[in-house]
C-alpha positions in Angstrom: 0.0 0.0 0.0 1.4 3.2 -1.0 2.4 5.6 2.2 2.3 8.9 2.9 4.2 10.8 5.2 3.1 14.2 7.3 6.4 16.3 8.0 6.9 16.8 11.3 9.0 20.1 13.2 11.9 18.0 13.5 12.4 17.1 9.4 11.8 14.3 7.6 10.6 11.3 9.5 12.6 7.4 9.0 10.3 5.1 6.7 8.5 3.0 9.9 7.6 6.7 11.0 5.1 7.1 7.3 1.9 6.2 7.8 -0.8 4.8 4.6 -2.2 7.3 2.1 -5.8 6.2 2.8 -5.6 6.4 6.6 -4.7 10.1 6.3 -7.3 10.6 3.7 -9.7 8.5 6.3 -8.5 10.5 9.4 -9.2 13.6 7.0 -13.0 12.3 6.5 -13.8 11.6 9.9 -12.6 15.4 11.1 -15.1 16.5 8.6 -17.8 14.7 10.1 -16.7 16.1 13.4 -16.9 19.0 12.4 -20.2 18.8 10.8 -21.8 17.4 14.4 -19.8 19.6 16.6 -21.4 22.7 14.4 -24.7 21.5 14.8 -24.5 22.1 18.4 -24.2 26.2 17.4 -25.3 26.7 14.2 -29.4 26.9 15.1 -28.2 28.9 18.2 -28.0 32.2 16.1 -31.3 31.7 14.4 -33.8 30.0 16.4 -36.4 33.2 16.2 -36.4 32.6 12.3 -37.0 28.7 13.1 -39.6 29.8 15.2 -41.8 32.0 13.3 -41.4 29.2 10.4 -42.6 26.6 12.6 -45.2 28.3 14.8 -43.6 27.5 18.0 -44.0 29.4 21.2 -40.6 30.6 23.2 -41.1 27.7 25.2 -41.4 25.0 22.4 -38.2 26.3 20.7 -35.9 26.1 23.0 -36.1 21.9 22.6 -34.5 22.7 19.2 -31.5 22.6 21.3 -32.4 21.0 24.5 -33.6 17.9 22.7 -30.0 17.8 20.3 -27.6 18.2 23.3 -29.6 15.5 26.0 -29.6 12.9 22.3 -25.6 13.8 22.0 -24.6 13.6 25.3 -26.0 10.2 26.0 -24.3 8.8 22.9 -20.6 10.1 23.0 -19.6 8.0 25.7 -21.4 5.1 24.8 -19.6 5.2 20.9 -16.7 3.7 22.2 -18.4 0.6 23.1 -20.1 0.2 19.8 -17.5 1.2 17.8 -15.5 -1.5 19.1 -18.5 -3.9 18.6 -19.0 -2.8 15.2 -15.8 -1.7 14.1 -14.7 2.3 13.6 -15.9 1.7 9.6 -18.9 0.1 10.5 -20.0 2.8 13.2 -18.6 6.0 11.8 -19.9 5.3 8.2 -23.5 4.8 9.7 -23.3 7.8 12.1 -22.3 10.0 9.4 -25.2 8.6 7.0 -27.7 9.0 9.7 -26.7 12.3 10.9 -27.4 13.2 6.9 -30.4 11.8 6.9 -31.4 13.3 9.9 -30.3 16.3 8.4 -32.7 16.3 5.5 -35.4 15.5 7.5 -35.0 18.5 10.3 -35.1 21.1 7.3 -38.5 19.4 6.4 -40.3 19.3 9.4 -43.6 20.9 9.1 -44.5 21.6 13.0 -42.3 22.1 15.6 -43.0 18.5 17.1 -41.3 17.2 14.4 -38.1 19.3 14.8 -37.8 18.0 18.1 -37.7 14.6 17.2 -35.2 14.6 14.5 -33.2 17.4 16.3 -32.8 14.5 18.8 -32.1 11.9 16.2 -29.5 14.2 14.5 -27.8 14.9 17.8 -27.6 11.2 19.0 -26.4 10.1 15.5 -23.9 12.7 15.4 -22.9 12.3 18.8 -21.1 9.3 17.6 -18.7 10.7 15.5 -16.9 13.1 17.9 -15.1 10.7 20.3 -14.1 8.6 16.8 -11.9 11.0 15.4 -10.0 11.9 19.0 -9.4 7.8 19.5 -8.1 7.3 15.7 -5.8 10.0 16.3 -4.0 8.7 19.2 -4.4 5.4 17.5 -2.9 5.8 14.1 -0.8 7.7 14.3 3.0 8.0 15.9 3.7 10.4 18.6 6.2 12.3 16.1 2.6 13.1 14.3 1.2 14.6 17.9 2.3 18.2 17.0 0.5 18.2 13.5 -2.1 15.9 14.2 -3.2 17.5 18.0 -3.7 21.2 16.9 -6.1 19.2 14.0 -8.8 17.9 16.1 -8.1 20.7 19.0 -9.4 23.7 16.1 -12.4 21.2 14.6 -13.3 21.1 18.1 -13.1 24.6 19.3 -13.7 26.2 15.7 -16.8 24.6 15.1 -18.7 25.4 18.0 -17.0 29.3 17.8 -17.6 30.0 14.3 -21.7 27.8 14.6 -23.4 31.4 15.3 -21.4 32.9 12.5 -22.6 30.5 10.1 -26.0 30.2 11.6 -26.7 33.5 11.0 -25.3 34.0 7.3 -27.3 31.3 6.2 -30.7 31.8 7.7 -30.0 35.7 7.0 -29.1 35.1 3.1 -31.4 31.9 2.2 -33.8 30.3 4.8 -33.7 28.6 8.3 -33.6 25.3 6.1 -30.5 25.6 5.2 -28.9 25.3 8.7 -29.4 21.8 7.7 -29.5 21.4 4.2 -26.1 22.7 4.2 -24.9 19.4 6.0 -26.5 17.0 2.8 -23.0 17.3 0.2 -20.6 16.8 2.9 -22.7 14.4 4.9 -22.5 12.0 1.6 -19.1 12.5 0.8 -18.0 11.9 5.0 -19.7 8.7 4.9 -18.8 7.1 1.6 -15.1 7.5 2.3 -15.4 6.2 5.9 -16.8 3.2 4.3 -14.3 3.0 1.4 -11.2 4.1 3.3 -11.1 3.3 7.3 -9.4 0.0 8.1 -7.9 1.2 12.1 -9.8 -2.2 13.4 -12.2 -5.4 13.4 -15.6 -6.0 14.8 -16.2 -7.2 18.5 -19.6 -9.0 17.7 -19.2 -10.7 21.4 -19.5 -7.2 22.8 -23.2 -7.0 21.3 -24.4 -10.7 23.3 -22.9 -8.9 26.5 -24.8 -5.3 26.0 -25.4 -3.9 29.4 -29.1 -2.8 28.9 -29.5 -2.4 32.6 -26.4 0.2 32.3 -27.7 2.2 29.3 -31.0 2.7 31.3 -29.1 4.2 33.9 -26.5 6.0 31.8 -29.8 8.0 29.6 -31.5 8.7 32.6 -28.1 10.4 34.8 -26.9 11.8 31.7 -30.2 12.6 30.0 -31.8 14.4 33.1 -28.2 15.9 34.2 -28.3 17.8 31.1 -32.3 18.7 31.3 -31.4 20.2 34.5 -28.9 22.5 33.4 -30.5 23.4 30.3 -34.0 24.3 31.5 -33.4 25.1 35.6 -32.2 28.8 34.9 -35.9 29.3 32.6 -37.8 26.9 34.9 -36.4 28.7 38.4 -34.6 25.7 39.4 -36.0 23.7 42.1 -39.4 26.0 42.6 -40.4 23.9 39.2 -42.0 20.0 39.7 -40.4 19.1 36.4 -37.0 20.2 37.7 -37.8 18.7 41.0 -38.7 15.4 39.3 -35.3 14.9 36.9 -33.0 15.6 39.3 -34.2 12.8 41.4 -34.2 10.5 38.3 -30.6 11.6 37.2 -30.1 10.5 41.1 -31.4 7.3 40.0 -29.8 6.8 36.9 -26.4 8.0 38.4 -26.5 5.4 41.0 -27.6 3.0 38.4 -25.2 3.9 36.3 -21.8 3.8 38.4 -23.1 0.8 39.8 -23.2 -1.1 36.3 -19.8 0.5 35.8 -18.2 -0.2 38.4 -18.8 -4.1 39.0 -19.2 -5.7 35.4 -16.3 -7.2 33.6 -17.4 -5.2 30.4 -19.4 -2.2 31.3 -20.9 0.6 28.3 -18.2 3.2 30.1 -15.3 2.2 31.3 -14.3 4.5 34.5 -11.0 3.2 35.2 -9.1 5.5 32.6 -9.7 8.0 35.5 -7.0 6.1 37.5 -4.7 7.4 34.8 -3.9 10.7 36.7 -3.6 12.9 33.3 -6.8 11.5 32.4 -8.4 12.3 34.9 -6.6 16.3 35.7 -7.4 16.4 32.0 -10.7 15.4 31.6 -11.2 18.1 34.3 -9.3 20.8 32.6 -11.7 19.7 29.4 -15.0 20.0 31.5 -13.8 24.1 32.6 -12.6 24.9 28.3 -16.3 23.6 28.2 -16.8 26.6 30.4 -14.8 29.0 28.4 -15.8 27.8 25.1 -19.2 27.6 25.0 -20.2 30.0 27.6 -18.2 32.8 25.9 -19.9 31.2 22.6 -23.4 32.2 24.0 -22.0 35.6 26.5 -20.8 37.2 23.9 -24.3 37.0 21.4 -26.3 37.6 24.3 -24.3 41.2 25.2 -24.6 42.0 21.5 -28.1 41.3 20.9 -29.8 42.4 23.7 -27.5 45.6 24.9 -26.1 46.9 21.2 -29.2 45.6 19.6 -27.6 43.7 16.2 -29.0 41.2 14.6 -27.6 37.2 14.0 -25.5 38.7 10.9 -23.7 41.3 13.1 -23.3 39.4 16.1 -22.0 36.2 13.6 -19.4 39.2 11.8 -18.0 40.4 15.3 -17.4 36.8 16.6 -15.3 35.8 13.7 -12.5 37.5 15.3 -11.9 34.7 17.6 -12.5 32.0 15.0 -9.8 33.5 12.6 -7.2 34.0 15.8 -7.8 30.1 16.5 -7.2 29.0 12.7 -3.6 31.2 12.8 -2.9 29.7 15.8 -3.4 26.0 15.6 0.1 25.9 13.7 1.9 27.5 16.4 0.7 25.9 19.1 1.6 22.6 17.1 5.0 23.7 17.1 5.2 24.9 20.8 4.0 21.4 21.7 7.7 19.9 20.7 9.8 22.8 22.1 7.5 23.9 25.3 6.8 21.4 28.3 3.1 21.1 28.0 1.9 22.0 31.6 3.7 25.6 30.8 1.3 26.2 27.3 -1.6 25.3 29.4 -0.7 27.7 32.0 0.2 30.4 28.9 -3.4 29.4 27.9 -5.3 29.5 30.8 -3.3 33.2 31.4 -4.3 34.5 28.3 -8.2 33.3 28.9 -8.3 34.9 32.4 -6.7 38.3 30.9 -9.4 38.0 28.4 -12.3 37.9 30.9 -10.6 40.0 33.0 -10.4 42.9 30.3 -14.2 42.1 29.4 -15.1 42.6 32.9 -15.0 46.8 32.7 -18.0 46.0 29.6 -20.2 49.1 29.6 -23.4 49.8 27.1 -20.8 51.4 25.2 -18.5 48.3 23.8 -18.5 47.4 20.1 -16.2 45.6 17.9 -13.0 47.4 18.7 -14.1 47.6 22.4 -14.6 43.3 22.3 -11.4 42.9 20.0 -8.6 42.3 22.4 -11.0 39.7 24.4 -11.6 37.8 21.6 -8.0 37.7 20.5 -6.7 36.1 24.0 -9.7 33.8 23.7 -8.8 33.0 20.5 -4.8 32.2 20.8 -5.6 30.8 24.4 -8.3 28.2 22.8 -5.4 26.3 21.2 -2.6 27.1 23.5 -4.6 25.0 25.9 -6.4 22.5 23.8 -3.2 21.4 21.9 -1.2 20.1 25.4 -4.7 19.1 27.2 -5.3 16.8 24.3 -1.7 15.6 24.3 -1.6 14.8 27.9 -4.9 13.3 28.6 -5.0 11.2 25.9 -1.5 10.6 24.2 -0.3 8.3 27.6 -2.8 5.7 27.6 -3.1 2.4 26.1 -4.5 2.0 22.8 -7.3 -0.5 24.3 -8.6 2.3 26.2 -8.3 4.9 23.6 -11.9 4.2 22.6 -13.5 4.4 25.2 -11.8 6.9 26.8 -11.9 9.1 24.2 -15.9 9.6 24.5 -15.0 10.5 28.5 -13.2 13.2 27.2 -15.7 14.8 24.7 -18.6 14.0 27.6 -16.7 16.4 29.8 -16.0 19.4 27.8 -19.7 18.8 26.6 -21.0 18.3 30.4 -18.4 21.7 31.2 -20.7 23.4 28.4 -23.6 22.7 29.8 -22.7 23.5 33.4 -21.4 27.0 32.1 -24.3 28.0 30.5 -26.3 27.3 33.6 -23.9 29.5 35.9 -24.2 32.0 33.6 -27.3 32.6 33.1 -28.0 31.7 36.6 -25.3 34.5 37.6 -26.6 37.4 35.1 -30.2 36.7 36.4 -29.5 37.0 40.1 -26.7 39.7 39.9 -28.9 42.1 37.6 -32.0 41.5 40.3 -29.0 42.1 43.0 -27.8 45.2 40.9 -31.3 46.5 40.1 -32.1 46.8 43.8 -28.7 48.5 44.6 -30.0 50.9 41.8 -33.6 51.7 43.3 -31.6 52.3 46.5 -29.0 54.9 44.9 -32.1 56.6 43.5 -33.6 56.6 46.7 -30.7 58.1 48.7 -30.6 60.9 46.0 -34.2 61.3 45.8 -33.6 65.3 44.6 -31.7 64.2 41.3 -33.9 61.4 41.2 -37.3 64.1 41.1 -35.4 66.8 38.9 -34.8 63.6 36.1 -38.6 62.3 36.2 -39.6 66.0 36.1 -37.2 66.6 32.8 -38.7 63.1 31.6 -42.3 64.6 32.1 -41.7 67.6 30.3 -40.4 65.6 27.2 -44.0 63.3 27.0 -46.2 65.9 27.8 -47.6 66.0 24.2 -48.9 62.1 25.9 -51.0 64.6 28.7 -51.5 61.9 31.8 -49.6 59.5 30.5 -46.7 61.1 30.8 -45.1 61.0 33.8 -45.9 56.9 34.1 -43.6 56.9 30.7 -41.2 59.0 32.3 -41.1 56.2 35.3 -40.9 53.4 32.6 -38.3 54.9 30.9 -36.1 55.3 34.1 -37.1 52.0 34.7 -36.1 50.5 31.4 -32.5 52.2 32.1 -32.1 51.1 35.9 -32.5 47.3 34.4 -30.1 47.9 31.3 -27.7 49.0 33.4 -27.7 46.2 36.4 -27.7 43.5 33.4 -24.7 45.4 31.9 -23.2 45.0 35.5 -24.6 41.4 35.9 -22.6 40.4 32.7 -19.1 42.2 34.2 -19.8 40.2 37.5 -20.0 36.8 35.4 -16.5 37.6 33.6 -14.9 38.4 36.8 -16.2 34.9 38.1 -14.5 33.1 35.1 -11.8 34.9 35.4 -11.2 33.8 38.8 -12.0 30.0 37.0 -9.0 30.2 34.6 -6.6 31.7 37.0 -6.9 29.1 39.5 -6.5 26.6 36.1 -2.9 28.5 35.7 -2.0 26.8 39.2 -3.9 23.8 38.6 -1.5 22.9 35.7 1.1 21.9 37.7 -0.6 19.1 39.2 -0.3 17.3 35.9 2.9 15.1 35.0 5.0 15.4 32.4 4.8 13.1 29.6 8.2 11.0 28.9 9.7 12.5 25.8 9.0 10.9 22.8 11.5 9.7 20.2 11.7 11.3 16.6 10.0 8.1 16.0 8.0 4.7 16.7 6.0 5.6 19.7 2.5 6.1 20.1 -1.1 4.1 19.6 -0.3 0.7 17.6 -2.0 0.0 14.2 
């Protein structure tokens, strides 16, 4: 079979270093069907009003557009390393990316909102699979020489997609129709799966894993992970535990986690294996993956929400300002490749975690007043700092452990930056809702204490409506009112940048706690074929 080889930093590799033509073209597929599902996650975010008003659906309803694709998703990434080593990685992957097409095609022709639902959750537990895939293949096939190219590969499909999903979202909804958020996955989705199936040949089939299915242990794993994610996706809008619905899934997830680790931790062949956590860089880097979670899609969905509801732009100009950080990723994916071979990688994941917690700590003086240029330097650090910290994470968790674990490990991984997502999103909004009531009081009680400046500005407010005769020192009021809550949410969303700056600076000392990998040789190393 004719070989190919990828240069690495330190020149030209030795001949066992070359690795086969159509595993790279392979490995090149299944990053494409990554990041296909990884952009579904963000690519509706930006345009779920259009979805909406073509579908009917009341604020309530279309939030589930979401919900129901990140509760399908979550439940399958760390189950695809069990069935992928039943069915094999062509086997699983080439169905996964056909499905998640088909799915697809069926989203941008649902009729009613009930039907989005369902193949929103179909699409998001089809695609689900494909993620954990392509971080196990790359550990797998190829050497460690290949880390420094082949790590910054998956780290930007896996930060880039989810960063640059509202950009997209809102170019193609704004130009051509909400359909298109999925149509747009058909070509691609054809092409991913036809070359998994014609070109992936990492492994064979475990049919004996299929008689041995732990049903018991899925049941457990859907409702923990299922409800876990319910929680944190509907508590902020429900009011947490004042809601029965709330109240009711966390005690299932209770259930299902106890059901769950049980299952896991006593069967000879459980869905998820938990012992990769006794790998101690696992485990520190599973947990550094659950907080970029944090970073990455809570500044994903800060960010828009600042921009839309303080300066007022639409899913175009919000999706235009947020390139920023998507270009400053793609420029620096090389160089972080690079730093990983000269730089021990517990210092680029303290440079990272720096750069993030300057970021946030820069976005925390945010005013009414902040635009693009205001937002630039922000999204630059969280740009650069994205890959600086992906790059060594990825590296360290995963590039020490056997290649039998690989697998299933690998969905761990994705499950905790996907869990860290979904846990950020909850603080924040959780955060910006109590601080702005917090703020708003403080406000009423400035105005109070000043009660002269207070009377002169409703008075000046009168004067201006009093073409609206009675009405108008109630608009007056409203308008103060309107201002007072503007002002405490600007101040709400300062508070929650503070808070993760605090998050990423205790990350900086955190990094230590990792150990350093033994240094690999120019070649050899690494996963086995």
């Amino acid at each position: 079979m004719a070989t190919a080889t990828l240069t690495s930093p330190a020149g030209a590799p030795p001949k066992e270093d070359a690795i086969p033509r159509r595993r790279i073209f392979a490995f090149i597929a299944m990053v494409f069907g990554m990041f296909m599902a990884i952009l579904d996650i963000q690519i509706v975010s930006a345009s779920l009003a259009e979805i909406q008003a073509g579908l009917s659906a009341s604020s309530d309803e279309i939030a589930w557009v979401q919900t129901a694709y990140l509760i399908a998703e979550v439940i399958m990434i760390p189950l695809s390393g069990y069935l992928s080593r039943a069915f094999s990685t062509r086997v699983f992957f080439s169905v996964a990316a056909a499905g998640f097409t088909i799915s697809s095609v069926l989203c941008a022709m649902s009729s009613s909102i009930n039907e989005m639902i369902l193949w929103r959750a179909v699409q998001g537990f089809i695609g689900g699979g494909m993620i954990p895939g392509v971080f196990a293949a790359a550990f797998t096939i190829f050497p460690a020489s290949k880390r420094p190219i082949v790590s910054p590969i998956i780290g930007l499909v896996a930060t880039l997609a989810p960063t640059i999903g509202p950009t997209v979202g809102g170019y193609l909804s704004h130009a051509f129709s909400w359909h298109w958020l999925f149509l747009v996955n058909v070509v691609p989705g054809i092409c991913v799966s036809i070359a998994a199936w014609t070109l992936i040949d990492f492994d064979k089939p475990q049919a004996g894993l299929l008689k041995r299915f732990d049903w018991l242990g899925l049941l457990g794993m859907a409702s923990f992970l299922g409800s876990l994610e319910y929680v944190l996706e509907e508590g902020t809008r429900l009011d947490w535990f004042e809601s029965h619905e709330i109240v009711f899934f966390s005690f299932v997830m209770v259930a299902g986690a106890i059901l769950f680790f049980w299952r896991a931790l006593t069967r000879d062949d459980p869905l998820v294996d938990l012992y990769a956590f006794t790998n101690r860089n696992f485990a520190f880097g599973s947990l550094f993956s659950f907080c970029m979670g944090i970073g990455l899609y809570g500044l994903t969905y800060l960010y828009p929400v600042y921009l839309g509801r303080i300066r007022g732009y639409d899913a175009l100009m919000i999706g235009e300002t947020m390139f920023v950080t998507g270009l400053c990723m793609f420029l620096t994916a090389p160089i972080a490749g690079r730093l990983s071979t000269k730089l021990d990688p517990r210092v680029m994941m303290m440079i990272g975690f720096g750069g993030f917690a300057l970021g946030t700590y820069i976005a925390s003086a945010i005013t009414a007043d902040w635009d693009f240029y205001e937002l630039l330097v922000p999204q630059i650090l969280r740009g650069c700092s994205l890959m600086l910290c992906m790059v060594p994470i990825n590296n360290l968790a995963l590039g020490t452990l056997p290649p039998h674990q690989l697998k299933n490990a690998s969905g761990l991984y994705n499950l905790t930056r996907n869990l860290g997502g979904a846990v950020g999103l909850a603080l924040i909004n959780t955060v910006l809702n109590t601080r702005t009531d917090l703020h708003i009081t403080r406000l009423h009680e400035m105005v109070a204490a000043g009660r002269q400046i207070a009377e002169e500005n409703i008075a000046a407010l009168t004067q201006r409506f009093s073409d609206f005769g009675d009405a108008a020192q109630s608009m007056a009021l409203a308008l103060i009112n309107q201002r007072a809550h503007k002002q405490a949410l600007i101040m709400a969303f300062g508070d929650v940048f503070l808070g993760l700056t605090l998050i990423f600076g205790a990350l900086v000392l955190m990094s230590l706690f990792m150990s350093k990998p033994p240094k690999v040789a120019p070649a050899g190393g690494g996963g086995g074929h």
